[in-house]
C-alpha positions as CSV (number, residue, x, y, z in Angstrom):
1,X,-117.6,26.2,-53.3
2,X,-119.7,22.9,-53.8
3,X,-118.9,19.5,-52.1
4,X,-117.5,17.4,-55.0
5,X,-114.2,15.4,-54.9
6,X,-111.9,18.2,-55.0
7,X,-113.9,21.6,-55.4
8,X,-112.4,24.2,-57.2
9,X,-115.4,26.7,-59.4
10,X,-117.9,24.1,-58.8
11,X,-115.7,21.2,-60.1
12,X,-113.3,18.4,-59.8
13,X,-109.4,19.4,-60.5
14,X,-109.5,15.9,-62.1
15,X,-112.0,17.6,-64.7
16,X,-109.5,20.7,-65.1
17,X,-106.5,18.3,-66.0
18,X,-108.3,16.1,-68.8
19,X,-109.8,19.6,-70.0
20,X,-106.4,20.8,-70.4
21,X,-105.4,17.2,-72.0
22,X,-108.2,17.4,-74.5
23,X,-107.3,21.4,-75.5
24,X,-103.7,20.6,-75.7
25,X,-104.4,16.9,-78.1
26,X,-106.2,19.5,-80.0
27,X,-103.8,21.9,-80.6
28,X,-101.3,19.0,-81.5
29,X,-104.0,17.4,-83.8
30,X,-104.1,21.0,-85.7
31,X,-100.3,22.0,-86.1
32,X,-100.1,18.2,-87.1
33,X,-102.6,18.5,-89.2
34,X,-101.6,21.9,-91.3
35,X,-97.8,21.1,-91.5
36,X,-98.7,17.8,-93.0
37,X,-99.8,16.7,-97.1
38,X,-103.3,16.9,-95.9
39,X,-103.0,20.6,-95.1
40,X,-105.2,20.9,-98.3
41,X,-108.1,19.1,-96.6
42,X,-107.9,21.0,-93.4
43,X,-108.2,24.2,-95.5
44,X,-111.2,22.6,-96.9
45,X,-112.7,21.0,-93.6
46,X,-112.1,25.2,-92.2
47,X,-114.1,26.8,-94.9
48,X,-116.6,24.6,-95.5
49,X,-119.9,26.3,-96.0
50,X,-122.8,25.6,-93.9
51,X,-126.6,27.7,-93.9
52,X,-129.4,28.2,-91.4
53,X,-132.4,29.4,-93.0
54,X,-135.2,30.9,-91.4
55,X,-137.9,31.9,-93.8
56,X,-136.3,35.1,-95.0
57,X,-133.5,34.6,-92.7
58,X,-130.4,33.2,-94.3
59,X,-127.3,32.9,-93.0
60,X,-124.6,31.6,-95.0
61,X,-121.2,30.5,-92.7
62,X,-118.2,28.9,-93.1
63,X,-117.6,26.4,-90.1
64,X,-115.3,28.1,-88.7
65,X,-118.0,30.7,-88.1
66,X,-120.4,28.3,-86.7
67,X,-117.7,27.7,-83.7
68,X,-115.9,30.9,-82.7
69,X,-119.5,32.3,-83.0
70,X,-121.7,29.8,-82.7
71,X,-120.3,27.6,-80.4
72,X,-118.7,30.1,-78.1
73,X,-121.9,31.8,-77.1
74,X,-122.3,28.8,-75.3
75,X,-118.7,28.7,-74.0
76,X,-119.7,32.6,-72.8
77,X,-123.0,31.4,-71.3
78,X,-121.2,28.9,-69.2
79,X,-118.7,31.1,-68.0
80,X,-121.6,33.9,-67.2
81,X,-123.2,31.4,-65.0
82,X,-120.3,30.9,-63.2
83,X,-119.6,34.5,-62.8
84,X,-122.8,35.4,-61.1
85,X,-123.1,31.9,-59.0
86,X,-119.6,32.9,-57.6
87,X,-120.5,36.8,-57.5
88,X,-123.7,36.1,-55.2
89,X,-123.2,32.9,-53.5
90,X,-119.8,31.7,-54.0
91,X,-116.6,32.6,-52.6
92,X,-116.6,36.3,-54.3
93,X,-119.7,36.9,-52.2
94,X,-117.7,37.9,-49.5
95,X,-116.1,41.5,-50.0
96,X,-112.8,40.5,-48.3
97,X,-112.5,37.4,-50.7
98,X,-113.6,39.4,-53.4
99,X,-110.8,42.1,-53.5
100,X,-107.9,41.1,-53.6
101,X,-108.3,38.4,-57.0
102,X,-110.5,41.3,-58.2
103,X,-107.8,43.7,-57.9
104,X,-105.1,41.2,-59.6
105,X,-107.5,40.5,-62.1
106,X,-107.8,44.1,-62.9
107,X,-103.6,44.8,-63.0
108,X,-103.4,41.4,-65.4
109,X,-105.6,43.3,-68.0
110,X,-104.1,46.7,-67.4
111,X,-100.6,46.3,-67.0
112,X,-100.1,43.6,-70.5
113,X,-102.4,46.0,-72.6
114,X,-100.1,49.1,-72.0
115,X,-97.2,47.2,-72.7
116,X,-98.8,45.7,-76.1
117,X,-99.8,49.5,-76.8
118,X,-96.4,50.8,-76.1
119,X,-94.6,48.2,-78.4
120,X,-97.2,48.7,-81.1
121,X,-97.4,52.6,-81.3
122,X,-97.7,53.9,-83.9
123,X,-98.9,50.8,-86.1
124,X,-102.9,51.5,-85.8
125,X,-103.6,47.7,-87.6
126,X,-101.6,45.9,-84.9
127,X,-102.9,48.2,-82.3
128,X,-105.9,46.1,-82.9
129,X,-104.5,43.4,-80.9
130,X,-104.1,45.2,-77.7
131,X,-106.8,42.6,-75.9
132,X,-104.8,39.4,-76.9
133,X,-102.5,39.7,-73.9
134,X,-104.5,40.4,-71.1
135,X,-106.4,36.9,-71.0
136,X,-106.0,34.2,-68.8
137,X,-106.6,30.3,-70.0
138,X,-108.2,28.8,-66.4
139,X,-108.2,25.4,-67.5
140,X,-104.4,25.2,-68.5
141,X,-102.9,27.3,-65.7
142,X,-104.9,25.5,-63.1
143,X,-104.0,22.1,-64.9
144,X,-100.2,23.6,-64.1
145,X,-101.1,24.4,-60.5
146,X,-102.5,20.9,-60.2
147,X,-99.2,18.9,-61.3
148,X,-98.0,20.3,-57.7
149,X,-101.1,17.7,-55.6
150,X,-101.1,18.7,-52.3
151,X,-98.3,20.9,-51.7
152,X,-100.4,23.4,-53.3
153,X,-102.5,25.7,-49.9
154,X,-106.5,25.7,-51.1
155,X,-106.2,29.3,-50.7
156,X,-104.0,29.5,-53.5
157,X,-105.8,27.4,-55.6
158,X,-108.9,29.6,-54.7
159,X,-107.0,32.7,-55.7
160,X,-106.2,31.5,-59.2
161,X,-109.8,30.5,-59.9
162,X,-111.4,33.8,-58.5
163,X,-108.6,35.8,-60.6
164,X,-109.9,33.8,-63.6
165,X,-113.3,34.2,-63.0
166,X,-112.5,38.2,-63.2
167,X,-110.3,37.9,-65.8
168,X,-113.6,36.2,-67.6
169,X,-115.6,39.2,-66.7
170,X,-113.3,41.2,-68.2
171,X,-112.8,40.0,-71.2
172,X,-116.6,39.7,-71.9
173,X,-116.7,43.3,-71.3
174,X,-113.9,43.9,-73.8
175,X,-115.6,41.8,-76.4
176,X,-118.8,43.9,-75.4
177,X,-117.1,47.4,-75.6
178,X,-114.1,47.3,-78.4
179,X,-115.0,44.2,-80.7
180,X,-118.1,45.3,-82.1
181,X,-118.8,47.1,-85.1
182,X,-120.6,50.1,-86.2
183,X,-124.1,49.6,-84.6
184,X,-127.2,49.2,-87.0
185,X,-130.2,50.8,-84.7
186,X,-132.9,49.2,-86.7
187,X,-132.2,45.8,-85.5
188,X,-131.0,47.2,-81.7
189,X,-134.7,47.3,-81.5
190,X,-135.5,43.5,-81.5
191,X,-132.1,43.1,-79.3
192,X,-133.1,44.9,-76.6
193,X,-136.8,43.5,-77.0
194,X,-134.7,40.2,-76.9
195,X,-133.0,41.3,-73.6
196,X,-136.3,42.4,-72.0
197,X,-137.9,39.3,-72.5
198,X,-135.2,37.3,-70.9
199,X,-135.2,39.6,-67.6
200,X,-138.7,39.4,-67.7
201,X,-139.0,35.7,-67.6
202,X,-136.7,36.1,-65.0
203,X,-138.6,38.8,-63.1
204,X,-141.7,36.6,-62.8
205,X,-139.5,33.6,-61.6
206,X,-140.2,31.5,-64.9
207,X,-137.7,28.9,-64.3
208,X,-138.1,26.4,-67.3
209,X,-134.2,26.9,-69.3
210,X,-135.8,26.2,-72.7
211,X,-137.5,29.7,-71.8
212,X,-134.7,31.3,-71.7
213,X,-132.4,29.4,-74.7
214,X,-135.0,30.2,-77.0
215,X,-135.1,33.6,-76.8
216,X,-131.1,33.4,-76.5
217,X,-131.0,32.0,-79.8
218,X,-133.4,34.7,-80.8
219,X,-131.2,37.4,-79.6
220,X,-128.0,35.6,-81.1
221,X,-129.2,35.8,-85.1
222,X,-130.5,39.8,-84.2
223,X,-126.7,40.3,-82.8
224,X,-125.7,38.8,-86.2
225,X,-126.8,42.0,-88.2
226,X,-126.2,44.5,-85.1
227,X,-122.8,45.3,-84.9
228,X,-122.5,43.6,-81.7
229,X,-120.4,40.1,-81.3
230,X,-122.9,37.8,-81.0
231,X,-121.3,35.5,-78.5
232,X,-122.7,38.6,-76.1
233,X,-125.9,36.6,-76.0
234,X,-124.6,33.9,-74.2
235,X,-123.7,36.3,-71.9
236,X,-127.3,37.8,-71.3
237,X,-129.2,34.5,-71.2
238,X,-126.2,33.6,-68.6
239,X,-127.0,36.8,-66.1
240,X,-131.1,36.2,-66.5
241,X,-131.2,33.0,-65.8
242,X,-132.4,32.7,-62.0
243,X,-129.6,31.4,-58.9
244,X,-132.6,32.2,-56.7
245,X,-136.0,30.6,-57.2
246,X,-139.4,32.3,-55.3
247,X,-140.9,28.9,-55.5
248,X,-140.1,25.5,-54.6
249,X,-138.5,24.1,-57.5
250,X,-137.1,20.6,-58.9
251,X,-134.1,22.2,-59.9
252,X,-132.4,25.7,-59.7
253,X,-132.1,27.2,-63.4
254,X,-128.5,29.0,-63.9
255,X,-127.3,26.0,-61.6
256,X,-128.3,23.5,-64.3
257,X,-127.4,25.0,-67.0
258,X,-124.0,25.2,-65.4
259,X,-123.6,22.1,-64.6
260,X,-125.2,20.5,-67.9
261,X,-122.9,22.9,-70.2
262,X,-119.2,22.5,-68.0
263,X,-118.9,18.8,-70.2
264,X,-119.9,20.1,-73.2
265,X,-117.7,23.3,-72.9
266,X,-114.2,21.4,-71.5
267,X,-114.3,18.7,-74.0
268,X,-116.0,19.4,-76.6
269,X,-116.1,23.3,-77.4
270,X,-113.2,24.5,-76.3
271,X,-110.7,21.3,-77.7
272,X,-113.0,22.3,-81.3
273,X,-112.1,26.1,-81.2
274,X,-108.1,25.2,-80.5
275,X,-108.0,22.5,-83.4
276,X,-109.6,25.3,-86.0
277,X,-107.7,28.3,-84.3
278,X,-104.6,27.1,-83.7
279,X,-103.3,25.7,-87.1
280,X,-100.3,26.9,-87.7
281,X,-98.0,26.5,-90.9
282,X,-94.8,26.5,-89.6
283,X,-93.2,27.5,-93.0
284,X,-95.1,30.9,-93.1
285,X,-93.3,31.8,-89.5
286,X,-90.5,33.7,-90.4
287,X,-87.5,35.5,-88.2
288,X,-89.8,38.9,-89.5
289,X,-92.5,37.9,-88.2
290,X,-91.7,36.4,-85.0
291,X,-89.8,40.0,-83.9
292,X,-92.6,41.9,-85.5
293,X,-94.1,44.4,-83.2
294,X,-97.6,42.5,-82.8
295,X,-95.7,39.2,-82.0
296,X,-93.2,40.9,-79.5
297,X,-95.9,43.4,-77.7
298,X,-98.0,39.6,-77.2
299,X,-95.1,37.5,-76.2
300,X,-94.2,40.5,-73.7
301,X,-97.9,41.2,-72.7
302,X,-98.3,37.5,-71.4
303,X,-95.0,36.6,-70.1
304,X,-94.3,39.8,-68.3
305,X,-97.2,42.2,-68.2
306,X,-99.7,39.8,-67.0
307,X,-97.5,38.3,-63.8
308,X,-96.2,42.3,-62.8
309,X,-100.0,43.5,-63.1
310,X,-101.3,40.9,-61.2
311,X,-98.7,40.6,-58.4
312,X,-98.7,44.9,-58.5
313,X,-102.2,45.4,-58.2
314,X,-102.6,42.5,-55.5
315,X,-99.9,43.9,-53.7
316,X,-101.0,47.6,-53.9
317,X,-104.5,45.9,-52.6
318,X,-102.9,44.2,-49.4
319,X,-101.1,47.7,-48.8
320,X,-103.9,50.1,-48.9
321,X,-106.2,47.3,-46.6
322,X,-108.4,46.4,-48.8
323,X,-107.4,42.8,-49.1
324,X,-104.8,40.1,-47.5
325,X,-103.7,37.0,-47.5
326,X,-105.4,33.9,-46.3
327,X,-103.4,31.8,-44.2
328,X,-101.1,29.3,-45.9
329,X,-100.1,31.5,-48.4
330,X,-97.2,33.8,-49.2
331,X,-95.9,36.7,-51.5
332,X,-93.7,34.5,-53.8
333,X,-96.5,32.1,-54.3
334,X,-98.6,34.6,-55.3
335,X,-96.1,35.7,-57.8
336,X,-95.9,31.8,-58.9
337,X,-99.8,32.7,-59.8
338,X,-99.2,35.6,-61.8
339,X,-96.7,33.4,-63.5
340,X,-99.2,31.0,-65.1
341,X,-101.5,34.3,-65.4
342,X,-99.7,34.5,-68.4
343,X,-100.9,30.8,-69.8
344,X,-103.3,32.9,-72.5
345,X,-105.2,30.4,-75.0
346,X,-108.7,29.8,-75.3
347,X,-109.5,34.0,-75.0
348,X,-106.0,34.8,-76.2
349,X,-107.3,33.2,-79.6
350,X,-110.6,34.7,-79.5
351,X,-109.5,37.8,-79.5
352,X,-106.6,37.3,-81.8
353,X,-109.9,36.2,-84.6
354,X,-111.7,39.2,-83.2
355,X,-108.6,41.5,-83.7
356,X,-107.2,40.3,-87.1
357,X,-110.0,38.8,-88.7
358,X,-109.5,39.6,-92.9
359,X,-105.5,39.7,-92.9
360,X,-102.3,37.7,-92.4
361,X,-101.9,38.9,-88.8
362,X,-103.6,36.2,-86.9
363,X,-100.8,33.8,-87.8
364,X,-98.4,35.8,-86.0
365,X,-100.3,36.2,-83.1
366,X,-100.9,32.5,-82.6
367,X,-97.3,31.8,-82.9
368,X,-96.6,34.9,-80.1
369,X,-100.3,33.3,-77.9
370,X,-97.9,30.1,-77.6
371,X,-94.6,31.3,-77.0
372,X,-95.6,33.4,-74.5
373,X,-98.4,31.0,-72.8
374,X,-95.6,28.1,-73.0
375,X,-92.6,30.7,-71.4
376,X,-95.4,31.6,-68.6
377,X,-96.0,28.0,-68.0
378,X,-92.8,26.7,-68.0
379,X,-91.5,29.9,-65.4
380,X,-94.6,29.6,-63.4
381,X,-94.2,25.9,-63.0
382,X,-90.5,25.9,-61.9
383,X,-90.8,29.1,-59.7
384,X,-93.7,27.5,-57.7
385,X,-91.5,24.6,-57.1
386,X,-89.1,26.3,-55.6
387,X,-91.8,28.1,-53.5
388,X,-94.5,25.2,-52.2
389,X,-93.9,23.5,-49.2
390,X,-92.2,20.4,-50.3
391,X,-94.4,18.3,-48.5
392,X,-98.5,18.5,-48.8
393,X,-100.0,21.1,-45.9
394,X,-102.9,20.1,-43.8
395,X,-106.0,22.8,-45.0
């Protein structure tokens, strides 16, 4: 955890709270914005075409392209290089540390995905959306945990941001295994010639970032035409990029590039992907649709299945020994947590596009992503009041 004002993932909690500002202005901005006469020019503003060409390379988008899978490669690249800062020098170094978010993490992705499947059986297109429960919005649950100052132990504060940092993980691995489609093996071979080069840069301790963006970018346009998501090379450029230099060195690459892209991603990528992912026209939400299968098995995933996996799992952990609580902390605080586990946005959405890309069903899952996140918020929020020390603890 670094020295800064208040240190929570490398930053300020100060940074968390306008992050979750900014995201929610956005999503206001949007369902403003749709339900209004200018709904026509947000249409418009969506779809509007925009090309990269490349000598025989052409790629042909709408905007909304250029940011859920543009943009978020970055978002993915910044969240990598927190992962494996954390993972080998941070507080998830330590096994003890280490197991018992990674084992809430774990029952938060499990436990809201069987209960999405279960209300969705037998409905194979709204299967599809089995992922959209299982993911945790860091910068708006911890924005929640903040409103409580200093009442709220460090170690709880440390548990939520470890539990999102696995959460992240998981979710990249989701989008790695289940989102892709039907792999083309012709281009596979300049992707993993892409992926080669960046370890090997890393390998021989080359520690100039342009390096390694380059060849990212590279790898993103080969992911474009190989059946993988290509917001995946974010994620490799992310896990090459050296934490531990051989020589004496200016600057440390992957801690740079953290730093330099946490601005950038808080209030500028993320509040962009709500305002184009989150407009909803609130005459198309009908009774039907908001007790639809998809909408329930969502609503359900995040308000109940995420807090019961996460407080199960972390439980089961703390029984079996492989984990317990830090000092400050107590059982019905950590079910406070799991509470706002269920504050699903930024990934909720993502996955919600990745799910339901080409039919009407991504409206009723961004209705369900706010219900639930808002019911997991609100709950959270008023059950960790009644469980904080009413007056701020000494840490």
């Amino acid at each position: 955890m670094r020295q800064r004002k208040f240190q929570i993932r490398g930053r300020t909690l100060g940074a968390d709270q306008w992050a979750s500002l900014m995201m929610l202005a956005a999503l206001g901005l949007a369902l403003l914005w749709v339900n209004s006469p200018l709904k026509l020019s947000y249409d418009l503003f969506h779809h509007t075409p925009m090309v990269i060409s490349f000598g025989e390379f052409i790629l042909q988008k709408p905007l909304v392209f250029w940011i859920n899978e543009g943009l978020m490669a970055f978002f993915f690249l910044a969240v990598t290089t927190e992962i494996k800062r954390e993972l080998l020098e941070g507080h998830l170094s330590a096994p003890r540390q280490m197991l018992l978010p990674a084992f809430a993490a774990l029952g938060g992705m499990i436990v809201p995905a069987a209960i999405y499947l279960f209300i969705n059986q037998g409905n194979p297109v709204f299967s599809q959306g089995w992922a959209i429960p299982t993911a945790t919005d860091i910068a708006l649950s911890l924005g929640v945990l903040s409103l409580f100052g200093k009442r709220v132990p460090l170690e709880l504060k440390i548990f939520l941001a470890a539990l999102a940092i696995f959460d992240d993980l998981g979710g990249i691995l989701i989008i790695a295994v289940f989102y892709g489609s039907h792999l083309t093996w012709s281009v596979m071979a300049f992707v993993l010639a892409a992926v080669a080069v960046l370890f090997l840069l890393n390998r021989f301790g080359i520690t100039r970032v342009s390096f390694y963006i380059v060849i990212g970018i590279f790898l993103w346009a080969a992911l474009q035409q190989s059946g993988i998501h290509p917001t995946m090379a974010g994620v490799a450029v992310g896990l090459a990029l050296p934490l531990r230099v051989k020589k004496p060195c200016a600057y440390i690459p992957l801690k740079m590039v953290e730093d330099g892209l946490h601005p950038w991603t808080a209030f500028f990528i993320i509040p962009l992907f709500a305002f184009f992912n989150a407009g909803i026209v609130f005459s198309d939400v009908t009774l039907t649709n908001l007790v639809s299968p998809l909408s329930l098995g969502v609503v359900a995933g995040l308000f109940i299945g995420k807090p019961l996996g996460i407080f199960l799992f972390a439980w089961i952990a703390h029984r079996l020994k492989f984990a317990s609580l830090t000092d400050h902390v107590n059982w019905r605080q950590i079910f406070g947590v799991a509470l706002l586990g269920g504050v699903g946005f930024t990934m909720a959405l993502f996955f919600n596009a990745l799910a339901f890309p080409l039919n009407g069903n991504p409206e009723i899952g961004r209705v369900a992503i706010l219900v639930g996140s808002l019911l997991s918020a609100v709950c959270g929020g008023l059950w960790l009041h009644l469980s904080l020390p009413k007056e701020g603890i000494k840490t």
